[in-house]
C-alpha positions as CSV (number, residue, x, y, z in Angstrom):
1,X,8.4,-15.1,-9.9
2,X,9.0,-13.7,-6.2
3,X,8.8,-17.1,-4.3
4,X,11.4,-15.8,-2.3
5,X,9.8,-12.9,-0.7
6,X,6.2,-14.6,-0.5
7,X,7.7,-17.2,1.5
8,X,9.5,-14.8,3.7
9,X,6.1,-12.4,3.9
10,X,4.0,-16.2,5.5
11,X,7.0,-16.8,7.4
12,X,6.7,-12.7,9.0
13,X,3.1,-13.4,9.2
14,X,3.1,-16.2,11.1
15,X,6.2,-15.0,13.5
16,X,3.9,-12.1,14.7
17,X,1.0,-14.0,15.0
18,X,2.8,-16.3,17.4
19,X,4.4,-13.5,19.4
20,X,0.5,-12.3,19.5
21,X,-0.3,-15.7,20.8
22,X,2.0,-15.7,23.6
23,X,1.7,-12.3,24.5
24,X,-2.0,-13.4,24.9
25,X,-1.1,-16.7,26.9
26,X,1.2,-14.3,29.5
């Protein structure tokens, strides 16, 4: 089971949609 590496995918997901976020709020 590759909890790991799911967990680390989410965390890379939501990492770039905040730098989308913030590039949208500048």
């Amino acid at each position: 089971m590759a909890l790991k590496q799911f967990q680390l995918f989410v965390l890379f997901q939501l990492h770039q949609c905040a730098q989308e976020r913030l590039s949208w709020v500048r």
